[in-house]
C-alpha positions as CSV (number, residue, x, y, z in Angstrom):
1,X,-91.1,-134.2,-3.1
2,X,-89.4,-137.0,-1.4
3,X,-88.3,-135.2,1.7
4,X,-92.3,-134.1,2.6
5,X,-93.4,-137.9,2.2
6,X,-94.6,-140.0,4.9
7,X,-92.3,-142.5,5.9
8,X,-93.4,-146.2,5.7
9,X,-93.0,-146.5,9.6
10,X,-95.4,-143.3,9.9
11,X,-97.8,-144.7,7.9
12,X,-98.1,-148.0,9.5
13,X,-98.1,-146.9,13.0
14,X,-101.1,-144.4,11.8
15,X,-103.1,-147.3,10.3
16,X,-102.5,-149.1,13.6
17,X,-103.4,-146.2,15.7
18,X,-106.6,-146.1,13.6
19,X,-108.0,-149.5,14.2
20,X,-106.7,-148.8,17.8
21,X,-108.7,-145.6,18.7
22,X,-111.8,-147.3,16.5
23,X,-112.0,-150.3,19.2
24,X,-111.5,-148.0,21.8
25,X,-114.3,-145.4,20.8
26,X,-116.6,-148.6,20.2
27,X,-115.9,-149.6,23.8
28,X,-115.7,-146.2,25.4
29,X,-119.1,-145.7,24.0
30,X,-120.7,-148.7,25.3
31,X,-119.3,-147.9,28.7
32,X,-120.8,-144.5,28.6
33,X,-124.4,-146.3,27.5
34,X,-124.0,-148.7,30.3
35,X,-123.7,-145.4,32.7
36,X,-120.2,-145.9,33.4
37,X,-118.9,-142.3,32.8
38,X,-116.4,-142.0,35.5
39,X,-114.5,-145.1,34.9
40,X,-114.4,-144.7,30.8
41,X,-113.2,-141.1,31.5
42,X,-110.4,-142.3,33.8
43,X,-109.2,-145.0,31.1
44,X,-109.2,-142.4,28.7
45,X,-106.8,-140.3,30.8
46,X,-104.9,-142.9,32.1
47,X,-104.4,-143.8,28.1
48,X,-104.1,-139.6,27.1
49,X,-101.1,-139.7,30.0
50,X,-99.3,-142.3,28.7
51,X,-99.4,-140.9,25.3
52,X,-98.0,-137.6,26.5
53,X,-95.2,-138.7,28.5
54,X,-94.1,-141.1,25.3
55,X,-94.8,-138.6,22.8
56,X,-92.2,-136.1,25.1
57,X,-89.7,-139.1,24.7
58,X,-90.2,-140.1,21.4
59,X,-90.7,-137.8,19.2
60,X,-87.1,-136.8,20.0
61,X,-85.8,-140.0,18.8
62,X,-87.8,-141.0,16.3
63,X,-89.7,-137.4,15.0
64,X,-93.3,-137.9,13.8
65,X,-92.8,-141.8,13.7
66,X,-91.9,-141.6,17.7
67,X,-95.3,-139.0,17.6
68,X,-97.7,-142.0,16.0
69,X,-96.0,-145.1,18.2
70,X,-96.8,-142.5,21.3
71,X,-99.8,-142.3,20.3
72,X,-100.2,-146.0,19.4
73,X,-99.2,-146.5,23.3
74,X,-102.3,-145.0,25.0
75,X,-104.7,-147.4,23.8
76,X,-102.5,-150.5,23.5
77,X,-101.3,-150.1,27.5
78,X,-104.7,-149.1,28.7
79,X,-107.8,-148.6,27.1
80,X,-107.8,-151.2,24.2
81,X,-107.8,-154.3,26.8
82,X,-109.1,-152.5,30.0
83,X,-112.4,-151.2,28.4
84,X,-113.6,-154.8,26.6
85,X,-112.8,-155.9,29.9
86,X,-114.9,-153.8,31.8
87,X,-117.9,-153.7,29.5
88,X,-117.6,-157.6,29.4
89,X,-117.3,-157.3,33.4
90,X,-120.8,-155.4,33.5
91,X,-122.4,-157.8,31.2
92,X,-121.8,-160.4,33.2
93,X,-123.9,-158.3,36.4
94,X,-120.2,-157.7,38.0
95,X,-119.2,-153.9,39.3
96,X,-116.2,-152.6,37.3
């Protein structure tokens, strides 16, 4: 029935989350490739952190919708600018 459908927020912020944790995979993978383990794992727990401590907050206010924007915050705070940053750092010869 009505009351177990997703609401239009929920669905949107799942599609973004989606194309956010596509891009960040991509990159996370190329970082890995380029032998930068350490740094790509710290990203991802710099992002995972973030996440938890909005997900704590959010999901109070907003239920599952405050859930996907939590999750939606991990990559769009951290990882989906910092690791196309660092991958194009090491193709240009720099150090991360």
């Amino acid at each position: 029935g009505s009351q177990v459908a997703p609401s239009f927020a929920l669905q949107a912020l799942i599609g973004i989350y989606f194309v956010l944790v596509v891009w960040e995979n991509i990159n996370y993978s190329v970082l890995i490739g380029l032998g930068q383990i350490r740094s790509a794992s710290l990203g991802l727990l710099a992002g995972g952190t973030v996440m938890m401590i909005a997900g704590f907050i959010l999901v109070n206010m907003w239920g599952s919708a405050g859930m996907a924007l939590a999750l939606c915050l991990g990559p769009l705070l951290v990882t989906s600018w910092l690791f196309p940053l660092m991958v194009w750092r090491r193709s240009q010869g720099g150090s991360l």
